[in-house]
C-alpha positions in Angstrom: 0.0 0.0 0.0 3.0 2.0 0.6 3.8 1.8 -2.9 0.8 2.8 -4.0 1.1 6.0 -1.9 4.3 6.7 -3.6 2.9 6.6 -7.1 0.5 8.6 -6.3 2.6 11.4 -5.0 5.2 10.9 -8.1 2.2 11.0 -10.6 0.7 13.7 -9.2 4.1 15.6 -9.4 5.0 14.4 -12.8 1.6 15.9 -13.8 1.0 19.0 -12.3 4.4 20.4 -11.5 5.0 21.1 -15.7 1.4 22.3 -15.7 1.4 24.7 -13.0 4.9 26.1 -14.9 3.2 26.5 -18.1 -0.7 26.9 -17.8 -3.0 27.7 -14.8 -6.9 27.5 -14.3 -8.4 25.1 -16.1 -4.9 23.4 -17.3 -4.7 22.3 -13.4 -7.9 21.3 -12.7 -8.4 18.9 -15.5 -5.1 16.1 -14.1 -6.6 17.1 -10.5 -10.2 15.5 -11.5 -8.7 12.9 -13.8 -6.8 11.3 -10.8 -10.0 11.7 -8.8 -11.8 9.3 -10.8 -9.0 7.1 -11.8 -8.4 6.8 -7.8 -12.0 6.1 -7.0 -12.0 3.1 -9.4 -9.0 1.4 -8.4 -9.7 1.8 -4.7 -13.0 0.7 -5.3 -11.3 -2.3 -7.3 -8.4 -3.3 -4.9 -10.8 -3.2 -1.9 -13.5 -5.5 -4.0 -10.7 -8.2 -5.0 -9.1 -8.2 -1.5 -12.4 -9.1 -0.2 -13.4 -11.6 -3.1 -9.9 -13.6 -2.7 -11.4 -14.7 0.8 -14.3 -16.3 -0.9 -14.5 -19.5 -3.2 -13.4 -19.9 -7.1 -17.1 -19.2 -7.8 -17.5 -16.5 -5.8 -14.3 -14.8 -7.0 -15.0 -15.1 -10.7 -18.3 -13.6 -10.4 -17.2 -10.4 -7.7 -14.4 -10.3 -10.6 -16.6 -9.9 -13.6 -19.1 -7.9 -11.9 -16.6 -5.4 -10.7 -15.5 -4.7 -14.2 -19.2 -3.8 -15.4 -19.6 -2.2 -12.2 -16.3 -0.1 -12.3 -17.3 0.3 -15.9 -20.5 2.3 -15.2 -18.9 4.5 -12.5 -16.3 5.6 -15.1 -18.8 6.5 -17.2 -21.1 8.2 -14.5 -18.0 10.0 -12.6 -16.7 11.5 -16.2 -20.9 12.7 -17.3 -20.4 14.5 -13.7 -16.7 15.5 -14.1 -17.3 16.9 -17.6 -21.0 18.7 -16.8 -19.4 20.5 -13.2 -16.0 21.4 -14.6 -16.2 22.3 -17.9 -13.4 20.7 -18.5 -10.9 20.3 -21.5 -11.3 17.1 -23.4 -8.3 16.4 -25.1 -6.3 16.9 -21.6 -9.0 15.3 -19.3 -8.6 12.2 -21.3 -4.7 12.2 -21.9 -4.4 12.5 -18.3 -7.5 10.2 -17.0 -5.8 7.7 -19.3 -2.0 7.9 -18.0 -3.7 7.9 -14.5 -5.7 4.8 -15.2 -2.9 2.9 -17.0 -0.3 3.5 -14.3 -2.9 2.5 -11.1 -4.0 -0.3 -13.1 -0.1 -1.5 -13.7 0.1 -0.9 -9.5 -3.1 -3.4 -8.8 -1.9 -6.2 -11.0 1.5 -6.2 -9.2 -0.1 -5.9 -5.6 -3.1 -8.6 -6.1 -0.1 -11.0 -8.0 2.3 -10.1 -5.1 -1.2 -11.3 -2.8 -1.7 -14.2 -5.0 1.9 -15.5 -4.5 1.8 -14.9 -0.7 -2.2 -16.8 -0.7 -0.2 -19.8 -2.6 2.4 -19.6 -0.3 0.2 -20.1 2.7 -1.7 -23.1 1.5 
């Protein structure tokens, strides 16, 4: 989890700190609410498999499939709401929700794979 932290803090820099050099306003708004939403998905993900990998095969596969539609429609619901309260720009918004996604989705394969190994390890 500590990892994750750290990511966040380096993306976050990585991100903003050329923005905030070049453009202001809107230009730092648009990462800010990108990682929102990118956050609230894979939090709501990780914390969804953690508990599902306590359960049975059955049980797993379909917490597994139903938190992709689920995660699915609250991408779709959180960007409506991003894009009708911000006004925000497009071509940045999805650059940046994109990166964000990509790079917290690369961090929750390696920690539920690290949690996999240590599971297989225990039994």
């Amino acid at each position: 989890m500590l990892q994750f932290i750290y990511v966040i803090i380096l993306s976050f820099l990585v991100i903003w700190v050329p923005l905030a050099i070049w453009k202001s306003g809107q230009y730092l708004i648009t990462p800010f609410v990108s990682s929102l939403i990118s956050l609230a998905v894979i939090f709501s993900a990780y914390s969804l498999n953690r508990w599902a990998f306590r359960k049975s095969h059955k049980v797993f596969f379909r917490l597994l499939i139903g938190g992709m539609v689920t995660r699915i429609v609250l991408v779709v619901i959180l960007i409506l709401i991003a894009w009708r309260l911000f006004h925000l720009n497009p071509t940045l918004f999805l650059i940046s929700l994109i990166g964000y996604y990509l790079i917290f989705q690369i961090l929750e394969v390696k920690i539920l794979r690290k949690q996999m190994v240590t599971k297989s390890e225990n039994t």
